[in-house]
Structures are given as C-alpha cells and as structure tokens.
C-alpha positions in Angstrom: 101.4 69.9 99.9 99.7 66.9 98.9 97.6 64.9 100.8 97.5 68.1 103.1 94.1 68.4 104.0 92.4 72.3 104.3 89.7 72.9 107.1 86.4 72.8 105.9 83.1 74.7 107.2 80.6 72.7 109.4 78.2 75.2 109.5 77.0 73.2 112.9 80.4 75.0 114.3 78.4 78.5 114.0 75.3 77.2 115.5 73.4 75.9 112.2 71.8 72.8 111.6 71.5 70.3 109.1 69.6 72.9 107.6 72.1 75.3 107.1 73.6 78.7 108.9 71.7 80.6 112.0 70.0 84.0 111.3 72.6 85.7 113.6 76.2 85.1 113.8 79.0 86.5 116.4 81.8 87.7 114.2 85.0 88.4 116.0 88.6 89.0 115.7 91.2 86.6 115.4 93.7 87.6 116.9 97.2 87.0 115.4 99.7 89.7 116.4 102.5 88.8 113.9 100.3 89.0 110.6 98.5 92.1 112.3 102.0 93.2 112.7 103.4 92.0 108.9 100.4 91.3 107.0 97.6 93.5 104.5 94.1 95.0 106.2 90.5 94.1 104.8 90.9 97.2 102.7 94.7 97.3 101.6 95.4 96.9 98.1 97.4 93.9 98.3 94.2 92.3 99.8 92.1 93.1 96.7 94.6 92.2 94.1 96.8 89.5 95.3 94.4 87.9 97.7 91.5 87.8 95.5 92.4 85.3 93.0 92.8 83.1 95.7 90.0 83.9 97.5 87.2 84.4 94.2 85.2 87.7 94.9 82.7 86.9 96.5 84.8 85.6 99.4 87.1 88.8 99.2 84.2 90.9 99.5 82.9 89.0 102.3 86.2 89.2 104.3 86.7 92.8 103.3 83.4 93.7 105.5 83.9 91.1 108.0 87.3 91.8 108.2 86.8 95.6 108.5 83.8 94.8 111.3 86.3 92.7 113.1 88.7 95.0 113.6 86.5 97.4 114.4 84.8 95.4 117.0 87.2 94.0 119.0 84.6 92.6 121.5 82.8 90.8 118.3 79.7 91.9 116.8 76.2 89.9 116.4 75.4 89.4 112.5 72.3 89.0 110.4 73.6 87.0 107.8 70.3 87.4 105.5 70.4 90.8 105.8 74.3 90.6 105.0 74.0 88.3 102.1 71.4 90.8 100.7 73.8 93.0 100.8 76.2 91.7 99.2 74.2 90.8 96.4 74.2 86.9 97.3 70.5 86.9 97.7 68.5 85.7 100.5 68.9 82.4 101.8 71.5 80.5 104.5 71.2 76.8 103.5 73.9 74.6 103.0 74.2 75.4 99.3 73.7 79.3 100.0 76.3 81.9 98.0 77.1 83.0 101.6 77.6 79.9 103.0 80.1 78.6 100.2 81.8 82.2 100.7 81.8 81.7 104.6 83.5 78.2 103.3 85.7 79.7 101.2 87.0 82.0 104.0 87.3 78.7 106.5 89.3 77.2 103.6 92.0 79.2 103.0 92.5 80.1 107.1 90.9 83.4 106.7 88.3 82.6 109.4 87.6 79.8 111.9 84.1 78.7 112.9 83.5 77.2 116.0 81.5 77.6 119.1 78.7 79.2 117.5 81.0 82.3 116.4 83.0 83.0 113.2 86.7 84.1 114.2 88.1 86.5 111.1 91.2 87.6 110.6 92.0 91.7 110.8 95.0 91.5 108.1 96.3 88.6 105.8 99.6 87.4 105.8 101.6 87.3 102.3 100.7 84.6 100.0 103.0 81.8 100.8 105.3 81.6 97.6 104.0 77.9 95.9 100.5 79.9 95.8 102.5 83.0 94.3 103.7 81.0 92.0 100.3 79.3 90.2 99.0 83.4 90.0 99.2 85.1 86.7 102.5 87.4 86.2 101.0 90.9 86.7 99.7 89.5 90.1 103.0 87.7 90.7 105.1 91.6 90.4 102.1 93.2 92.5 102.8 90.7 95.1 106.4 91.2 94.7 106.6 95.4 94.8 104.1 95.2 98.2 106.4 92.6 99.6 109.3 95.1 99.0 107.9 98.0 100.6 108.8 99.0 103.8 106.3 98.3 106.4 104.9 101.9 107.0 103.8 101.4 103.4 101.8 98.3 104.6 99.5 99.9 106.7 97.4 102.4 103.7 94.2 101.3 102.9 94.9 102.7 98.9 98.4 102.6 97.9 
C-alpha cells in the first residue's frame, strides 16, 4: 500500500545504544496462534523458498535459527549476538551498520520479529505471503507458493517436503 509505512529497528528497543546492538539479547516467541496454526516453521520448505526472496538470505537464515530457538524456548533464551553473527558468517561486530543488525532490521521489517523492551520477539511459523507480494516473485516461486498453499494442512507441518 502506498504511503503504508513498515516498522523499522531501533536497536535502542533491544537495549543498544547509539552505538549499536547489546552483546546479549533475550530472544523469545511471539506468540500468534493462528499463523502457528496456518502458517510455515523456521525450517519448512515454504519458508526457504517462498519466504526468502522476500526476506534476502541472510535474514532467512537468521530467522531460521532464531525462529527454531524460539520455538524451542518458549520461556526465551539469552543471546550472544557476536558469537551468533560469527556464526553465521556475518563477522564480528554489532554496530548500527553491522550485517546482523541490518538482518535483525530486515526481520523487524517485514513483521517477522518485534524489538522492544530490551528483547527481540520472533515469530515460530510465517503466515503465507500476502498475494500483491506473490505477485512481484518470479513464476517458479509464484507455483511453489501456490502447490504449498493447496496442501492440506497435515502437509504444513514437515520440516522437508
């Protein structure tokens, strides 16, 4: 929509500074039992494919751990966002301009995870793409979307399909 305007990160919602993002960070759940009910895991296929246009891959392989930690952990979990970057292959470093903290961004942006106070809130499973983003993907992405869309919802739940 235009003039719609998308959250943002303010990394001084997770307890950074002008500086950039804390050392630790609570990760947990957010809880939304209709796209928990309806929607893709961290894991699922449709995640990886469909989501990850959208998201780049850096993000998607952010949410895909934080994601999986989330719903692992439904009390939330303390994370060590050097060590995580490193991980990940981002590098060290949590300033502003970071590779993690433009995925973290990334994540905030699309409504894949909420900062604010001093935790990170990430989804456990992604809704479908709404169709005017469906749409602007390319058409082998568009049928993948389609066939997982069409399957019945036992189907939803795999982590490979």
């Amino acid at each position: 929509m235009e003039g719609e305007q998308r959250p943002h990160l303010q990394i001084e919602a997770l307890g950074g500074n002008a500086e950039g993002l804390p050392e630790q960070l609570r990760v947990v759940p957010w809880p939304d039992p209709l796209v928990e009910e309806f929607g893709f895991g961290p894991r699922h296929m449709y995640t990886e494919c469909v989501w990850l246009p959208v998201l780049g891959p850096t993000a998607s392989w952010l949410y895909r751990r934080l994601g999986s930690w989330a719903a692992h952990n439904p009390d939330g979990l303390d994370v060590d966002l050097n060590q995580l970057s490193q991980s990940l292959g981002l590098g060290e470093g949590l300033g502003r301009n970071s590779k993690i903290a433009h995925a973290i961004g990334r994540l905030v942006r699309f409504e894949v995870a909420r900062a604010g106070a001093g935790e990170l809130q990430v989804r456990t499973a992604l809704p479908p793409l709404p169709l005017r983003v469906v749409k602007a993907l390319d058409p082998v992405t568009q049928t993948l979307h389609d066939r997982y869309i069409e399957r019945p919802e036992r189907d939803r739940s795999g982590l490979v399909t």
